[in-house]
C-alpha positions in Angstrom: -11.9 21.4 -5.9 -14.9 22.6 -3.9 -17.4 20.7 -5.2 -15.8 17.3 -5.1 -16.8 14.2 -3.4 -13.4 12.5 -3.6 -11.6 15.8 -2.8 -13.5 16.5 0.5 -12.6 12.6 1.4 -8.7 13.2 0.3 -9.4 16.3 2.7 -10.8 14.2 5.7 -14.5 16.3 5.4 -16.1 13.5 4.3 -15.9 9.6 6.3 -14.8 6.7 4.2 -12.6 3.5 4.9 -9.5 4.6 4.0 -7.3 1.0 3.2 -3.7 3.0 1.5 -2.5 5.7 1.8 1.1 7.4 0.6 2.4 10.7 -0.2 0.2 10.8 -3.7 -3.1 9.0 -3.5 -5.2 7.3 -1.4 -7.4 4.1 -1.9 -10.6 3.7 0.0 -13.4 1.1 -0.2 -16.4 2.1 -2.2 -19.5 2.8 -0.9 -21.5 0.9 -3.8 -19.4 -1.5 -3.8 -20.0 -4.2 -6.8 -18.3 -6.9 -4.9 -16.8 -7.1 -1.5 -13.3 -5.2 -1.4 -14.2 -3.2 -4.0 -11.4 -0.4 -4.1 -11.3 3.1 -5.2 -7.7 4.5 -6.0 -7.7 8.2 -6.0 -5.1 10.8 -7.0 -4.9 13.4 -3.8 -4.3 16.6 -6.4 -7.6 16.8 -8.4 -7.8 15.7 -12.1 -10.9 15.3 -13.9 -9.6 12.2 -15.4 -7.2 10.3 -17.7 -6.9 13.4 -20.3 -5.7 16.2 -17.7 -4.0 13.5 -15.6 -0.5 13.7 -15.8 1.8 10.8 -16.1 3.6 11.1 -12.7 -0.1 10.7 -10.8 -0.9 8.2 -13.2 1.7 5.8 -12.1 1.2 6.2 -8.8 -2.2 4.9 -9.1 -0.9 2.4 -11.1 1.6 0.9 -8.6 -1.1 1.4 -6.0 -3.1 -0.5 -7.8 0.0 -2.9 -8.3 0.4 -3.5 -4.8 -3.2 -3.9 -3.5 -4.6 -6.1 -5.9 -2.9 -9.0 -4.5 -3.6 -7.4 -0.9 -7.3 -7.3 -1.8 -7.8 -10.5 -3.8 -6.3 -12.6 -0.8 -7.9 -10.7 1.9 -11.6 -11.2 0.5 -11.2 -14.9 -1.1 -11.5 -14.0 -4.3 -10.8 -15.4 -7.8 -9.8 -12.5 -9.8 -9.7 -8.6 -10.0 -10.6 -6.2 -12.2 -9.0 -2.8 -12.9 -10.7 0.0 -14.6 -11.1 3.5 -15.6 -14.0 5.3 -16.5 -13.3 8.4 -18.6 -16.2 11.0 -19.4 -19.6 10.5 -19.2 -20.3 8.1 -22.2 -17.9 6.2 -20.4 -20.1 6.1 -17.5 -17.5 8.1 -15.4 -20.0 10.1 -12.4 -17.3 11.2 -10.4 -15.6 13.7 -11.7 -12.0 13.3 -10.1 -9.6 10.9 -11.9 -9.6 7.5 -9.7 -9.0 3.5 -10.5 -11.7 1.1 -9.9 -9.9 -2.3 -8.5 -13.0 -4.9 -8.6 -12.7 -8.3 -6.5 -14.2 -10.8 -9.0 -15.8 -14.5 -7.6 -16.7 -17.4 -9.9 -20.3 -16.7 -10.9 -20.6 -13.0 -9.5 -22.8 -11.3 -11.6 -20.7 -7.9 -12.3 -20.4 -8.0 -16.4 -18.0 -5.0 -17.1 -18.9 -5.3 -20.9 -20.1 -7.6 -23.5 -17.7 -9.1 -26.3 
């Protein structure tokens, strides 16, 4: 897609600090991160999100996300991670190209994904 951030960083048109890369996505650090390590995990074909995103792409995220989760938590000390999807904008997805956030948590950090 033209117009999209993630696409023109798939596409190498835009800088970012690629960590993973295979054959269907690509992860990359974020560039507002909420914690150190914070990952984004991107499908390379463009899908606006989890309801056009077909299976296949899915689970490659999915065992991306698999495999660097451990990577992360260890490389950046931390204490847990959280993985999450944002999915339309009362969702609070901004990009609009399907990706996986994989969030290094730390005792006491002060990221609250939700209440409840």
């Amino acid at each position: 897609m033209q117009d999209c951030l993630f696409c023109k960083i798939i596409g190498g048109e835009i800088p970012a600090k690629k960590v993973y890369e295979n054959a269907g996505v690509v992860a990359f650090l974020d560039i507002k991160p909420s914690n150190p390590g914070h990952l984004l995990i991107v499908p390379k074909k463009h899908y606006k999100n989890i309801f056009d995103l077909p299976l296949d792409a899915w689970l490659e995220m999915m065992k991306a996300a698999h495999f660097l989760a451990p990577v992360t938590k260890e490389s950046v000390g931390a204490d847990g991670i959280n993985i999450t999807m944002n999915n339309e904008p009362a969702a609070h997805q901004i990009i609009f190209h399907a990706h996986v956030h994989l969030i290094p948590r730390f005792h006491g950090d002060p990221h609250k994904p939700w209440a409840g």
